[in-house]
Backbone as JSON Lines, residues from 0, in Angstrom:
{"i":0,"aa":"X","n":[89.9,59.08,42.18],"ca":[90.88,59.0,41.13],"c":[91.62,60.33,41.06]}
{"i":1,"aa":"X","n":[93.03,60.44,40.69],"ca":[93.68,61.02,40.67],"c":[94.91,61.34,39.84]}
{"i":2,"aa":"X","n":[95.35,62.9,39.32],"ca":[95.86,62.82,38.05],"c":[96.39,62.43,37.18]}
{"i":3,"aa":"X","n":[94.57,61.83,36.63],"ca":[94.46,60.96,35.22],"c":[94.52,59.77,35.48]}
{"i":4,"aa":"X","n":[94.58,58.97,36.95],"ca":[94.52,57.54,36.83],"c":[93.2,56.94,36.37]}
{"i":5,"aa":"X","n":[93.7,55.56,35.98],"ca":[92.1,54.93,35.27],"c":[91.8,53.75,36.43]}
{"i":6,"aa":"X","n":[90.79,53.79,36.12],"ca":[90.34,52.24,37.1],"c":[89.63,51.24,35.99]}
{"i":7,"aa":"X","n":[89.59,49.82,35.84],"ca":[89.24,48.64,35.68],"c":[88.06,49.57,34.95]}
{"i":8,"aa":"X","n":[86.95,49.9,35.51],"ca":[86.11,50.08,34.89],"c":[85.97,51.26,33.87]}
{"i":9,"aa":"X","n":[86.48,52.22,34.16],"ca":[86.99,53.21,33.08],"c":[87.73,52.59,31.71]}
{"i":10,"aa":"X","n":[88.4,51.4,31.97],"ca":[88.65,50.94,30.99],"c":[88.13,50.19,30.44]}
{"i":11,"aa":"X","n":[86.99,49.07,30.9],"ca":[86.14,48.4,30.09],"c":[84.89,49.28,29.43]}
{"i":12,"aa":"X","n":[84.89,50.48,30.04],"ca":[83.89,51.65,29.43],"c":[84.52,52.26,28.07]}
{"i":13,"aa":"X","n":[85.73,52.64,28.55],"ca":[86.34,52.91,27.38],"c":[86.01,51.9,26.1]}
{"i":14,"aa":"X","n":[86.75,50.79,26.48],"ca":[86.31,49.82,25.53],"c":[85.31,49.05,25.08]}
{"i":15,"aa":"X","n":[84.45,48.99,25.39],"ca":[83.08,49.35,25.3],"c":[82.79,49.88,24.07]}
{"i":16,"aa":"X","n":[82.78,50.83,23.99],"ca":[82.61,52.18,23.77],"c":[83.13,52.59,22.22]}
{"i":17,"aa":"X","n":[84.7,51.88,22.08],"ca":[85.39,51.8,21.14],"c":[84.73,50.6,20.07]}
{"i":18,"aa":"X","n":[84.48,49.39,20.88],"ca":[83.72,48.24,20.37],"c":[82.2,48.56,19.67]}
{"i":19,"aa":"X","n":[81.77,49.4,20.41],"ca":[80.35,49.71,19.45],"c":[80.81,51.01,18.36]}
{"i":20,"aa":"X","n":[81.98,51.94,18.34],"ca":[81.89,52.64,17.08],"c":[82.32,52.4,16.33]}
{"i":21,"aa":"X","n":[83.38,51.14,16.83],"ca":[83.88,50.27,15.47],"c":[82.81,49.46,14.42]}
{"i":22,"aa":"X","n":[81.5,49.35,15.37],"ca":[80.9,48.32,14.92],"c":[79.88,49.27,13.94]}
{"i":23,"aa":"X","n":[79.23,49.96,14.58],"ca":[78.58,51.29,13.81],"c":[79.48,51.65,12.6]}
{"i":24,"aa":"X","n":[81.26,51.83,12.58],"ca":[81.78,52.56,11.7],"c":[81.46,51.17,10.52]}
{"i":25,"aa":"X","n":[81.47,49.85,11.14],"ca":[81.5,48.7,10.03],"c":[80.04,48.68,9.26]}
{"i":26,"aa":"X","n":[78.75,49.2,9.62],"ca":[77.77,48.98,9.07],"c":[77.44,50.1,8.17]}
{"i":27,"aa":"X","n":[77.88,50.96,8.74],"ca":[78.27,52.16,7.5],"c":[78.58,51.85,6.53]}
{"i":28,"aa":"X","n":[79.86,51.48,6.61],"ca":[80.84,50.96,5.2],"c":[80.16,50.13,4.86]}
{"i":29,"aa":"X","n":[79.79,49.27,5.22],"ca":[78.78,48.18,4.8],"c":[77.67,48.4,3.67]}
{"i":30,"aa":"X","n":[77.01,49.49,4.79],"ca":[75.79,49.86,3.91],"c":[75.76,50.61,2.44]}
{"i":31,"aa":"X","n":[77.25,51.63,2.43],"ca":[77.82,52.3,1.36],"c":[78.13,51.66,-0.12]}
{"i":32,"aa":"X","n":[79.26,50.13,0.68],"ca":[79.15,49.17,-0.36],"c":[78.22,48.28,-1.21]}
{"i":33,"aa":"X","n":[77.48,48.16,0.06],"ca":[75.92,47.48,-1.17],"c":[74.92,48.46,-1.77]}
{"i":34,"aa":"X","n":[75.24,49.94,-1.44],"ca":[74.57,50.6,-2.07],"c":[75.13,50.65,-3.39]}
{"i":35,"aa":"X","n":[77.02,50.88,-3.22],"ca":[77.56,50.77,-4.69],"c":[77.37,49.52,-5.46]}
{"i":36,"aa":"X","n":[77.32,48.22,-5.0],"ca":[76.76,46.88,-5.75],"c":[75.08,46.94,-6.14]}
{"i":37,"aa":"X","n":[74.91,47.51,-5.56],"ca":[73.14,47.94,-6.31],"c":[72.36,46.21,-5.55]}
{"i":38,"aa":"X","n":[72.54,46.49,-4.39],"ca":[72.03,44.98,-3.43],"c":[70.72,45.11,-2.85]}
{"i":39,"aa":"X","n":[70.16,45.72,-2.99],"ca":[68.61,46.59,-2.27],"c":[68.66,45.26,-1.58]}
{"i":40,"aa":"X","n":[68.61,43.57,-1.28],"ca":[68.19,43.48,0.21],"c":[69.41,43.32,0.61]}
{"i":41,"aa":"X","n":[70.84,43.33,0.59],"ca":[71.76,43.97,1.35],"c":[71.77,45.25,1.84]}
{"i":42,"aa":"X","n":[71.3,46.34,1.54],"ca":[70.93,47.31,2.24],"c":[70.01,47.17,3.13]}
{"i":43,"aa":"X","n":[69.03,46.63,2.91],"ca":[67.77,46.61,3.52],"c":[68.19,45.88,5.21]}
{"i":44,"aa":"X","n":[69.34,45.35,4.73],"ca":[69.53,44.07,5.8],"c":[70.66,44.77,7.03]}
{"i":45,"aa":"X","n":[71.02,46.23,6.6],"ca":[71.79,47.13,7.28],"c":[71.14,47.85,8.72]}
{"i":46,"aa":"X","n":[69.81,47.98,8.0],"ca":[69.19,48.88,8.91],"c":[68.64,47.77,9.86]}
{"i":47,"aa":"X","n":[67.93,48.09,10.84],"ca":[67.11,47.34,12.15],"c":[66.02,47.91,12.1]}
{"i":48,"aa":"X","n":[64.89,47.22,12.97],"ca":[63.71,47.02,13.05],"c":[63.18,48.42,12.85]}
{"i":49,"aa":"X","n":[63.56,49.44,13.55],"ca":[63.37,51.06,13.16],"c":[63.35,51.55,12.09]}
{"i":50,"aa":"X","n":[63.85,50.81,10.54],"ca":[64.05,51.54,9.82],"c":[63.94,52.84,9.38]}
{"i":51,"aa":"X","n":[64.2,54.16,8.83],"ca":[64.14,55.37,8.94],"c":[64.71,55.9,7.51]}
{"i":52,"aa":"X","n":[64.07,56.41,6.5],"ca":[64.96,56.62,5.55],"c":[64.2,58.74,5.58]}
{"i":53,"aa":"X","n":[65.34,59.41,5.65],"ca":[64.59,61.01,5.64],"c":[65.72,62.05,4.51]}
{"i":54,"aa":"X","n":[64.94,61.8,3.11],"ca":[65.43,62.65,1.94],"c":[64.91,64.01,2.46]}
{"i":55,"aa":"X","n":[65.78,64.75,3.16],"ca":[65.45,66.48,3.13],"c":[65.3,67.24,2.62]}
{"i":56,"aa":"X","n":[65.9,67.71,1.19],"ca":[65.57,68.05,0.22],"c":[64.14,68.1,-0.1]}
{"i":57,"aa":"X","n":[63.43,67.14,-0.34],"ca":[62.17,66.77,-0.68],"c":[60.95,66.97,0.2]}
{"i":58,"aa":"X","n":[61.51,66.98,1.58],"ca":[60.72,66.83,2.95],"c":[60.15,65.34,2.86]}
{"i":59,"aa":"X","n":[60.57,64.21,2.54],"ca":[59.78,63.07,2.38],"c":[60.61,61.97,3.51]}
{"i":60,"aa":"X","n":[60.24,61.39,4.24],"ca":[60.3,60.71,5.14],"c":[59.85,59.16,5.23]}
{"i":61,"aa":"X","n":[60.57,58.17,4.77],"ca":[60.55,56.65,5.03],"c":[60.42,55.68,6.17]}
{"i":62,"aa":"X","n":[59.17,55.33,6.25],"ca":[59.07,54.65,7.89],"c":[59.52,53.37,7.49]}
{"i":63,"aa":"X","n":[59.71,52.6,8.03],"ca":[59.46,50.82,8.28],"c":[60.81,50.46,7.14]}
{"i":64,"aa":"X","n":[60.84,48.89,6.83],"ca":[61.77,48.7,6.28],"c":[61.05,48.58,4.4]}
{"i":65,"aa":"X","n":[59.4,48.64,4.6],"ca":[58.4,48.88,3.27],"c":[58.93,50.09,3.08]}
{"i":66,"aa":"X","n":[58.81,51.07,3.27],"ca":[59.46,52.26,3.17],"c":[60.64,52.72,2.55]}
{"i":67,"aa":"X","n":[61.6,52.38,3.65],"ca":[62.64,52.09,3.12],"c":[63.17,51.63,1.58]}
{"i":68,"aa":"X","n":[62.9,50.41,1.66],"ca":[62.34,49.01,0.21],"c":[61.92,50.51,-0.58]}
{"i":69,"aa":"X","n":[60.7,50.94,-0.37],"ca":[60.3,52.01,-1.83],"c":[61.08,52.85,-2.3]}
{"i":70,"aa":"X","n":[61.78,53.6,-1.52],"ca":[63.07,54.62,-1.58],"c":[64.15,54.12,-2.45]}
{"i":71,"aa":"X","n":[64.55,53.17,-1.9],"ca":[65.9,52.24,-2.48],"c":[65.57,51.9,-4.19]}
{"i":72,"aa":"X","n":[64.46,51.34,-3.82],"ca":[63.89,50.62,-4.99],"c":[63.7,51.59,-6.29]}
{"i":73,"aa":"X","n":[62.94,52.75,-6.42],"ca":[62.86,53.8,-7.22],"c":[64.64,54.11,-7.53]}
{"i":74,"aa":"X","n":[65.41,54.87,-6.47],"ca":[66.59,55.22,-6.58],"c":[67.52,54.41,-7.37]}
{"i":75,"aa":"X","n":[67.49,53.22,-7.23],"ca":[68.25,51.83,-7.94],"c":[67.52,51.68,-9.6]}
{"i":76,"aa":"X","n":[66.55,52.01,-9.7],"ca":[66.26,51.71,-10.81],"c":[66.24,53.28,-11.47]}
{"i":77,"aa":"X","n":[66.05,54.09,-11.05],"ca":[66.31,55.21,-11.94],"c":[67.85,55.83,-11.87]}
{"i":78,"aa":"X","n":[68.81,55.13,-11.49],"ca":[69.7,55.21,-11.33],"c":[70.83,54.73,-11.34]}
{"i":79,"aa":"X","n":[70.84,53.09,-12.43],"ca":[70.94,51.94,-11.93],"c":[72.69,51.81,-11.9]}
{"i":80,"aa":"X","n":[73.85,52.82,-12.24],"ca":[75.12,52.72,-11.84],"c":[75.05,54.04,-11.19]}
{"i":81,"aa":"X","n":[74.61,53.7,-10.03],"ca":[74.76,54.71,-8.94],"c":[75.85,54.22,-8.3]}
{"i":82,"aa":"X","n":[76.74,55.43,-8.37],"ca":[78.18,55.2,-7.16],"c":[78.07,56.82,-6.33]}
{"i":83,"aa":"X","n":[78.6,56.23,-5.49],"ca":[78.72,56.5,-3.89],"c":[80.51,56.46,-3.7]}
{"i":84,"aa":"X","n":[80.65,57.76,-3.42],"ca":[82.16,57.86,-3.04],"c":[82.2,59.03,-1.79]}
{"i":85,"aa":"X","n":[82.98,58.18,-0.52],"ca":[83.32,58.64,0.25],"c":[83.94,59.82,0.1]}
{"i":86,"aa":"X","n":[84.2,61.04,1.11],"ca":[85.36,62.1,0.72],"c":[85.5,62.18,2.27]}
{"i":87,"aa":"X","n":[84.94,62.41,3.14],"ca":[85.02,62.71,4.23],"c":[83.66,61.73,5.22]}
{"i":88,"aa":"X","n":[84.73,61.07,6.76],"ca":[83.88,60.5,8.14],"c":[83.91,61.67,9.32]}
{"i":89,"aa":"X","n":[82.49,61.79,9.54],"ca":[82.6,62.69,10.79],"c":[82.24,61.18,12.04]}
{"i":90,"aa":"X","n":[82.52,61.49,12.86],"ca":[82.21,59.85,13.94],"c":[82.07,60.72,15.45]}
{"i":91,"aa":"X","n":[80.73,60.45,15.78],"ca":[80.4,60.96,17.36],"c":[80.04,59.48,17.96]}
{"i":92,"aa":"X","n":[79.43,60.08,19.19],"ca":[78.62,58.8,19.93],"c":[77.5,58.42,19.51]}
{"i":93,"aa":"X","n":[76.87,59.48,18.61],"ca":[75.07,59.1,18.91],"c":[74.55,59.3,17.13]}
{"i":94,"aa":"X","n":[76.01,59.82,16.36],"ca":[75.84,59.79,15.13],"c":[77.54,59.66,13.9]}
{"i":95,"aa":"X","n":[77.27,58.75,12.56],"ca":[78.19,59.42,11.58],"c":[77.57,59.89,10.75]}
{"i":96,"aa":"X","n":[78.74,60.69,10.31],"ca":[78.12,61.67,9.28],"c":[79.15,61.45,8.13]}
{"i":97,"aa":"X","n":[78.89,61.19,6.55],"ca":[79.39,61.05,5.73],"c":[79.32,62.27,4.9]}
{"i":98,"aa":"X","n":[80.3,63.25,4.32],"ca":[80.28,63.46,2.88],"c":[80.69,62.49,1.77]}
{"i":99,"aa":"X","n":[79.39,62.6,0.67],"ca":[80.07,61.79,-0.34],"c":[80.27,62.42,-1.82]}
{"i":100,"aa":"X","n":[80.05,61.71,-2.48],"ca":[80.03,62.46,-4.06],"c":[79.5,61.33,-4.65]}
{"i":101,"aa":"X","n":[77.86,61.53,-5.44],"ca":[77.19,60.74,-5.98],"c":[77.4,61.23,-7.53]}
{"i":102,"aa":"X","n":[77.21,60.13,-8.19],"ca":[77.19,60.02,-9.44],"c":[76.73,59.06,-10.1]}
{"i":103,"aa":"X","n":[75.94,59.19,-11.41],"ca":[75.36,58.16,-12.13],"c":[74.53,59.05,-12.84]}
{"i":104,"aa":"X","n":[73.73,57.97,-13.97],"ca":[73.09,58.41,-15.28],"c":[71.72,57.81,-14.88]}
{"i":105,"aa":"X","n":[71.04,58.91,-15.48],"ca":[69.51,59.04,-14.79],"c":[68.75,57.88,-15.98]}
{"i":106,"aa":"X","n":[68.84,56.7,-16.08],"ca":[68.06,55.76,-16.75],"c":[66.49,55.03,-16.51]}
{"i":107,"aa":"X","n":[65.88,55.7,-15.42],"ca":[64.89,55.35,-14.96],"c":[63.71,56.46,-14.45]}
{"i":108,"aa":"X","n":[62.3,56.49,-14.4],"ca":[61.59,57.42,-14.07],"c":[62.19,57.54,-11.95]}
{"i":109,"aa":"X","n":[62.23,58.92,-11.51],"ca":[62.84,59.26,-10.65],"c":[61.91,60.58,-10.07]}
{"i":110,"aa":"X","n":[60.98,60.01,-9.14],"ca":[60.07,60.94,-8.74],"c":[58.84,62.11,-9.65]}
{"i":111,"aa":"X","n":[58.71,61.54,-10.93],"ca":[57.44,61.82,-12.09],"c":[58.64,62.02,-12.8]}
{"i":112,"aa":"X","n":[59.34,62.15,-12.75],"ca":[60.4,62.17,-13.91],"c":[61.27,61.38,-15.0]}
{"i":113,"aa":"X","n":[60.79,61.45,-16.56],"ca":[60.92,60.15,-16.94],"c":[62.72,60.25,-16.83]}
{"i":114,"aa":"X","n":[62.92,59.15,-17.38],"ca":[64.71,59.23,-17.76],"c":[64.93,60.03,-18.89]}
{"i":115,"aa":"X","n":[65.92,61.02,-18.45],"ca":[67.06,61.68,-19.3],"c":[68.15,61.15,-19.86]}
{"i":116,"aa":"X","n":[68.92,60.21,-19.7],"ca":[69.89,59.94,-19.8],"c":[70.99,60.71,-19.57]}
{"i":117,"aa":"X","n":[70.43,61.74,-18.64],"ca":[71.99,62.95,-18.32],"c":[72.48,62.02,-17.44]}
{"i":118,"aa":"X","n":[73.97,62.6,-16.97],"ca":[74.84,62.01,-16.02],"c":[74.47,63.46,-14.75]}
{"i":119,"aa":"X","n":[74.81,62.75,-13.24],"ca":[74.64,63.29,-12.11],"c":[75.33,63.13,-11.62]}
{"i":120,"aa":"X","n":[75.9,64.03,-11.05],"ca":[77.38,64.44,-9.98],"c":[76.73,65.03,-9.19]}
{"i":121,"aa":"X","n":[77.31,65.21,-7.52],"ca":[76.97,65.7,-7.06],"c":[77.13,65.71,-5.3]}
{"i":122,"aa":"X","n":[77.55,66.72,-4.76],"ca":[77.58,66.31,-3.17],"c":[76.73,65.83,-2.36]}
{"i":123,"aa":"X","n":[76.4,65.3,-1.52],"ca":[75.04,65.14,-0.33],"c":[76.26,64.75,0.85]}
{"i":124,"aa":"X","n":[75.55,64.9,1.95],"ca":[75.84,64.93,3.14],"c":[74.98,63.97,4.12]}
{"i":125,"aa":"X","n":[75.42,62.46,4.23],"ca":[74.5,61.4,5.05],"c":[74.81,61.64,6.83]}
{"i":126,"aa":"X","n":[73.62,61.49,7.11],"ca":[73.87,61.59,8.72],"c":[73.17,60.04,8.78]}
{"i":127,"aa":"X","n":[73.97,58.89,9.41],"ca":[73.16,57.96,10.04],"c":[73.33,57.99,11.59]}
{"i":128,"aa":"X","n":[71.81,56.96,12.45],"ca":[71.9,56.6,13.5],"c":[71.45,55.48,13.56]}
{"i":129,"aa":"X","n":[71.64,55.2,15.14],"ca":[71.79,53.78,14.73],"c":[70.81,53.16,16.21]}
{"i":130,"aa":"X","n":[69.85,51.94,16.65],"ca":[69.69,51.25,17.11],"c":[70.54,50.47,18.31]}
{"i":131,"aa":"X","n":[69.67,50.11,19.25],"ca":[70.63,49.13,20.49],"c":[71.49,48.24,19.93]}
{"i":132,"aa":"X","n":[71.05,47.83,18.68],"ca":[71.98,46.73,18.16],"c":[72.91,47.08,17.17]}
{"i":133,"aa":"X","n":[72.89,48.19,17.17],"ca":[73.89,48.95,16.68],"c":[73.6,48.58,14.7]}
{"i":134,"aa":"X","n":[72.56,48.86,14.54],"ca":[71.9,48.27,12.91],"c":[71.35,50.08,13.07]}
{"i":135,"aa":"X","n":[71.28,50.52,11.53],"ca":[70.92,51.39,11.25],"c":[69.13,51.94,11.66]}
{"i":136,"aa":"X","n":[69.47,52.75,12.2],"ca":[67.91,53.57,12.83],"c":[67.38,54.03,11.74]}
{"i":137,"aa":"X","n":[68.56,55.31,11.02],"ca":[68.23,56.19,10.17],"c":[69.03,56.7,9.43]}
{"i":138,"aa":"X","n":[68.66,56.89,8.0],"ca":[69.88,57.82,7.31],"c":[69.23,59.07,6.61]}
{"i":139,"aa":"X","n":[69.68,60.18,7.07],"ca":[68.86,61.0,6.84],"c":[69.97,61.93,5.75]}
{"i":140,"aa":"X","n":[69.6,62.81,4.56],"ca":[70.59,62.77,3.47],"c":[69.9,64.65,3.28]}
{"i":141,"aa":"X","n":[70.69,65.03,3.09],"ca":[71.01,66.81,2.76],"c":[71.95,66.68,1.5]}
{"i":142,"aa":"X","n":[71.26,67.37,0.3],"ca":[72.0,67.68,-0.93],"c":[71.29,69.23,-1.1]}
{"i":143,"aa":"X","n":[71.81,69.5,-2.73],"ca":[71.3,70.8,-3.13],"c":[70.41,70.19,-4.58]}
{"i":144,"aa":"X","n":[69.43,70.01,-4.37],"ca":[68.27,68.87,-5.48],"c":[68.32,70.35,-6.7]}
{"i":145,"aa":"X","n":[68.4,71.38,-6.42],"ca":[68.71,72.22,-7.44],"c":[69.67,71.87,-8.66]}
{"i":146,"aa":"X","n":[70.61,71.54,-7.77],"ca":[72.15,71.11,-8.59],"c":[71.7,69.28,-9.42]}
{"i":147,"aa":"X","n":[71.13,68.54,-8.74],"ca":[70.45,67.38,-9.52],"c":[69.3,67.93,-10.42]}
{"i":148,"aa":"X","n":[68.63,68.47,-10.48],"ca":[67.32,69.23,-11.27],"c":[68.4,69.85,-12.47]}
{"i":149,"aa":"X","n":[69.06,70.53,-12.35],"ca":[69.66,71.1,-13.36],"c":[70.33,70.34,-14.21]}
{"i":150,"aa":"X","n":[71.23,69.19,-13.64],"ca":[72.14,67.95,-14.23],"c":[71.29,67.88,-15.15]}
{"i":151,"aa":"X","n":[69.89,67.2,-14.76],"ca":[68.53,66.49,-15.57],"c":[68.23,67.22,-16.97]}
{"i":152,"aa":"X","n":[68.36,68.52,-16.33],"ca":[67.94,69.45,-17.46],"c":[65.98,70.38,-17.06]}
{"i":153,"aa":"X","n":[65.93,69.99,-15.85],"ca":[64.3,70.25,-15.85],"c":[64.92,71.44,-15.03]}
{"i":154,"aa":"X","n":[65.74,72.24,-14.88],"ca":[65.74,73.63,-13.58],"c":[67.35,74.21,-14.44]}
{"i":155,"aa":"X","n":[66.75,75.49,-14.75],"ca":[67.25,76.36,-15.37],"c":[67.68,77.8,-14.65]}
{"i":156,"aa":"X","n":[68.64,78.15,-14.69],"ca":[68.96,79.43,-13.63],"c":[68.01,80.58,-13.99]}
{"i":157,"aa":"X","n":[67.72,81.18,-13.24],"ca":[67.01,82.12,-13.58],"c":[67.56,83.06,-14.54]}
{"i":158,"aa":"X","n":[68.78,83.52,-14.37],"ca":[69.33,84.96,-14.9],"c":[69.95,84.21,-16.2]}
{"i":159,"aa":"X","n":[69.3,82.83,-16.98],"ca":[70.08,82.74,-18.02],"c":[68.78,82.72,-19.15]}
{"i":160,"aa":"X","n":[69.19,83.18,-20.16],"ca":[68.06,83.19,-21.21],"c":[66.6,82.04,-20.95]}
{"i":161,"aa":"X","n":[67.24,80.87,-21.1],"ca":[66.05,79.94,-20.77],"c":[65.45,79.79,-19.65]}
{"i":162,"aa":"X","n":[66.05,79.96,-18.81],"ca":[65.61,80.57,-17.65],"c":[64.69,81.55,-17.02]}
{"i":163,"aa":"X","n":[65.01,82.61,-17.72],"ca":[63.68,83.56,-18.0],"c":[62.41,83.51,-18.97]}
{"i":164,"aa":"X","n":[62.58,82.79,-20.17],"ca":[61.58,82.11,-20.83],"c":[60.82,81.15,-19.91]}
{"i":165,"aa":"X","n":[61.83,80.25,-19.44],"ca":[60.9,79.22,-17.93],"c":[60.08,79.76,-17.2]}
{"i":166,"aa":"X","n":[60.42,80.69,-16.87],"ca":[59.88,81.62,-15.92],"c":[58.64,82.29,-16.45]}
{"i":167,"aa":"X","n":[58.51,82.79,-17.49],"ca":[57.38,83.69,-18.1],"c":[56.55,82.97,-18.63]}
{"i":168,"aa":"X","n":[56.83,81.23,-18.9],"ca":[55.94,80.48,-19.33],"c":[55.09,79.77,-18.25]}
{"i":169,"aa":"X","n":[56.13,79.67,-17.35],"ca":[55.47,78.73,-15.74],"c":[55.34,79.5,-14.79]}
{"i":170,"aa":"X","n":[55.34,80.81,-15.35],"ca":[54.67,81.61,-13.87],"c":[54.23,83.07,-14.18]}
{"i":171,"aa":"X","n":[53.1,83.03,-15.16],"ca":[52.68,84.36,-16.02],"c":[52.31,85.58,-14.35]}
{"i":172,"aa":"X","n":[51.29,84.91,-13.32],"ca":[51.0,85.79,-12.39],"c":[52.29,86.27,-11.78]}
{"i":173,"aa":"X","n":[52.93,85.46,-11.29],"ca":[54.23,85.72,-10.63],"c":[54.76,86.78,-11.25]}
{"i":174,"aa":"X","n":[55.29,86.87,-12.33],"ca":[56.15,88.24,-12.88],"c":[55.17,88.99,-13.33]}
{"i":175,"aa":"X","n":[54.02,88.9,-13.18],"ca":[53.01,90.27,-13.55],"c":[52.92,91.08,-12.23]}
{"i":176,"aa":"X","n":[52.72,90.66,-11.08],"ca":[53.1,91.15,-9.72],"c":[54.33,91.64,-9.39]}
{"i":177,"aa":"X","n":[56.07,90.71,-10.09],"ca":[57.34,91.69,-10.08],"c":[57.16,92.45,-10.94]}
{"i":178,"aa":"X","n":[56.73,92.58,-12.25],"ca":[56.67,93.85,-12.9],"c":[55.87,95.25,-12.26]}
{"i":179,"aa":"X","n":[54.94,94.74,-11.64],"ca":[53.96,95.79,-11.15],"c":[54.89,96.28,-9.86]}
{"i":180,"aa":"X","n":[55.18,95.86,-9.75],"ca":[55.98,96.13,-7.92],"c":[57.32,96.85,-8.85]}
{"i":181,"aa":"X","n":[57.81,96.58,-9.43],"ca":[59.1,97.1,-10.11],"c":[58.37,98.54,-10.86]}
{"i":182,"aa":"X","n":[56.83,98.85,-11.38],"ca":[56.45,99.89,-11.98],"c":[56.24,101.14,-10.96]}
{"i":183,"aa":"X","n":[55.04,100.54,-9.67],"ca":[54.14,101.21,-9.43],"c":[54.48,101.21,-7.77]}
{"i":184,"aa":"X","n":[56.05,100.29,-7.41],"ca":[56.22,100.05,-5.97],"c":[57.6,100.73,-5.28]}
């Protein structure tokens, strides 16, 4: 081949190719929308036999589609007008990557945490992959759980009054060691 010609098969590769990230880009959207309809087995029905659910933040990791099911299930109910808004598609071969902007009111216990009724805003960053059949492998999710902890009201900055009360109540050894290191170090 020669400059830049295509052959027959370069072009059914091409297209190919185009045909499965269209199809990947459709189960995405897919999966986004029944997350905003609050469909737990429309979601469930996104992913393939691999299922994979990996909250990073937390270090906690979802095998199987039971797994999965538990994740969803907690999240939906402590959360139950959870929306999901796109801002930005990243699109490779072997992954997309979504920024979104989550939001909703914490109405349900959410990892030992009873309900607040605060409202939650907030960025995360979804990476999915995906299976031969082009059905979700995995969605693996990066936020700042600081910035949700605080919404809640349970995580207080350090350098603000309550914050330092937090601190001297939930961690007497801890600042007896910075004080000593700040006296004697």
């Amino acid at each position: 081949m020669f400059g830049g010609e295509r052959t027959s098969e370069d072009s059914m590769e091409t297209s190919s190719s185009t045909g499965r990230t269209a199809a990947r880009i459709a189960i995405v959207e897919q999966h986004v929308r029944l997350e905003n309809a609050h469909d737990l087995e429309g979601v469930l029905e996104t992913f393939g036999e691999s299922a994979r659910y990996d909250d990073e933040p937390w270090n906690e990791q979802f095998e199987g589609r039971d797994g999965v099911r538990a994740f969803y299930t907690e999240l939906m109910r402590a959360v139950p007008d959870l929306e999901i808004e796109i801002r930005r598609r990243y699109i490779t071969d072997e992954v997309i990557v979504l920024e979104v902007m989550i939001r909703g009111t914490h109405l349900g216990a959410w990892r030992g945490l009873p309900a607040t009724g605060r409202r939650i805003e907030f960025p995360l960053c979804g990476l999915y992959t995906f299976d031969g059949n082009d059905r979700l492998a995995g969605e693996k999710i990066y936020y700042d759980r600081g910035t949700v902890l605080r919404q809640l009201g349970v995580f207080h900055e350090p350098r603000s009054v309550l914050g330092q009360i937090t601190i001297a109540a939930t961690h007497p050894v801890t600042i007896a060691r910075a004080l000593a290191r700040r006296v004697f170090g």
